[in-house]
N, C-alpha and C positions, 0 to 999 in steps of 0.2 A: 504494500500500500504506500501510494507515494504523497510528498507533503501534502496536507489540507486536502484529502482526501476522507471519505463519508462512508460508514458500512453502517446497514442498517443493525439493530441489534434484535434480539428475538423478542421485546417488548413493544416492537415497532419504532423504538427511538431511532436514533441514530448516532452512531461514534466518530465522533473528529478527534483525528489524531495532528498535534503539530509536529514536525522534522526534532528531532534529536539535536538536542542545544549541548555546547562543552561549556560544562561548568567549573572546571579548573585545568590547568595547563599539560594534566594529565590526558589518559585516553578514558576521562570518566566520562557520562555522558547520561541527560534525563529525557523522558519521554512523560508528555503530560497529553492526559487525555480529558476532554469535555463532552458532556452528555449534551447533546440540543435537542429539539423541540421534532418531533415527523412531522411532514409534510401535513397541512391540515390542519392543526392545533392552532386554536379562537387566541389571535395577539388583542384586535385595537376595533372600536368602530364607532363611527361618530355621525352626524345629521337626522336631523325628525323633518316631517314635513312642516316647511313654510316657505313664503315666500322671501324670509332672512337671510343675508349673504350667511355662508355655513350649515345651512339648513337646506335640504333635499326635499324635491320636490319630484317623483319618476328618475331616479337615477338609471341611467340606462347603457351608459360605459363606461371606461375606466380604464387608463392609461398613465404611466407612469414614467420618468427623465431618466437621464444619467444621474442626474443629483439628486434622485431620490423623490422628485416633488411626485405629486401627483394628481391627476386632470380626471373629473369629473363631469360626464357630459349631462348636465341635470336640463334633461330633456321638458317638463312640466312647467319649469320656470325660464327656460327659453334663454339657456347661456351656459359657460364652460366656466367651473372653479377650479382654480388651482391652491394645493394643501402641501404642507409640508408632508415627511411620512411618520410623522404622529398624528397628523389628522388637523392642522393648524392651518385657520383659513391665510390664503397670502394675497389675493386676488380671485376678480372674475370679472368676465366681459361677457355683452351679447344681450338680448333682448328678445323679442317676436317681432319679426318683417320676414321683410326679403332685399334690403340693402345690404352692401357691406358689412362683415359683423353682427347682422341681422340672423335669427334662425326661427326656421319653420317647423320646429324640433328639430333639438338636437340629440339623434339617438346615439352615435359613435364617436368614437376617439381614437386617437394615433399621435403616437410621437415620433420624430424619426433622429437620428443620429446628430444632428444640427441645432437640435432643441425645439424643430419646428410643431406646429400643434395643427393637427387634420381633423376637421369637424365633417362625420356626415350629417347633414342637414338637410332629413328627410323631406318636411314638408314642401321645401323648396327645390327639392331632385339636384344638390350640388353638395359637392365637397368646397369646405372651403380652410384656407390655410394660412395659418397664425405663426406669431414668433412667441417665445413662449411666456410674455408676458401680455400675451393678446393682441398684440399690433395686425390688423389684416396686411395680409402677403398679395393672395390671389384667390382665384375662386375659378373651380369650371364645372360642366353638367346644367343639362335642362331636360326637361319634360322629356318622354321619348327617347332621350341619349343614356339618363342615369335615374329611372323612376324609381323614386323613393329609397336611396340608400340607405342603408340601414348599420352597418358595420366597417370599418375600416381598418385597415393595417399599411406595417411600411417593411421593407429588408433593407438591408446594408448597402444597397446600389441606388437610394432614393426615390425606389418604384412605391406605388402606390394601388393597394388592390381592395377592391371596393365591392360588398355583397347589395345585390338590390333586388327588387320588387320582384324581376321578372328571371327569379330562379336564377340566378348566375353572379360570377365572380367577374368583374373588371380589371383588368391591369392598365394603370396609371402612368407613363415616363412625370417625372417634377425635379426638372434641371435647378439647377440653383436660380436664384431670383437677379444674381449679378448677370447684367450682361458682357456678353464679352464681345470685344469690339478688332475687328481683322484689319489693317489697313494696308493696303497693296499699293506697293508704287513701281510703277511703269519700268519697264529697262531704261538707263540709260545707255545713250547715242551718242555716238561724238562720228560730226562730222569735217576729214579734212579734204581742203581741197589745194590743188598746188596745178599751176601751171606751169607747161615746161616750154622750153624756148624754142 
């Protein structure tokens, strides 16, 4: 078993073992072992229904950063909270429309490597895509192209795959939002000319 490595134990727990530390300039050597929690064991849970920021209202996905925060796509109240991961409110954006930052419920959520934040926003048949402190990015999808998405996710390549209404999964390309700019210039010519006598 090699460092930080996990064997389940016959309690269903699990054994973590850390690497072999030298504790004197000898060839002595400790191994310390910690029992943690199995998969599934109740840590933390927080929100009741209201209209209150921190307070859930149809929570309908849930998505989480690198840094640990985590996005709640509180569908009933028509916006995206973001929580620390103890459950501590940090913000939220969003409302009921169909403008910018607007959502027609919001059933899904997605993060992707960049920090970015991906709302399906069913009622209005669009994803739409935030920075992760809610700034709107971009938005695509309409009637007929992405009816009523409902779920969303991202992989490591910044694709974007989207379950909707009409029985099937969408794959997304979502290049970065910088553009990048090519600028071509012409061969240079040089022309001589000599007359001869």
């Amino acid at each position: 078993m090699g460092p930080g490595t996990c064997n389940p134990d016959p309690c269903g727990g699990a054994t973590a073992t850390s690497p072999s530390t030298t504790t004197t300039s000898t060839s002595t050597t400790s191994t310390t072992s910690t029992t943690v929690p199995p998969c599934g064991t109740f840590l933390l849970t927080w929100g009741v229904p209201s209209r209150s920021y921190w307070d859930l209202n149809y929570p309908s996905g849930v998505a989480t950063d690198g840094s640990g925060n985590v996005y709640v796509a509180d569908a009933y109240n028509g916006r995206i909270q973001k929580f620390d991961a103890n459950g501590i409110f940090l913000t939220a954006w969003g409302s009921f429309g169909s403008g910018d930052g607007q959502f027609g419920y919001a059933y899904g959520v997605a993060t992707d490597g960049s920090g970015n934040v991906y709302v399906a926003d069913t009622g209005n048949n669009r994803i739409q895509k935030f920075d992760g402190n809610g700034t709107f990015v971009t938005t695509w999808g309409s009637y007929g192209s992405g009816n009523g998405p409902l779920g969303v996710a991202t992989d490591g390549s910044g694709n974007v795959y989207v379950a909707d209404y009409n029985n099937r999964i969408q794959e997304f390309g979502c290049p970065s939002t910088q553009p990048t700019t090519t600028t071509t210039q012409p061969p240079s010519t040089t022309t001589t000319s000599s007359t001869l006598p």
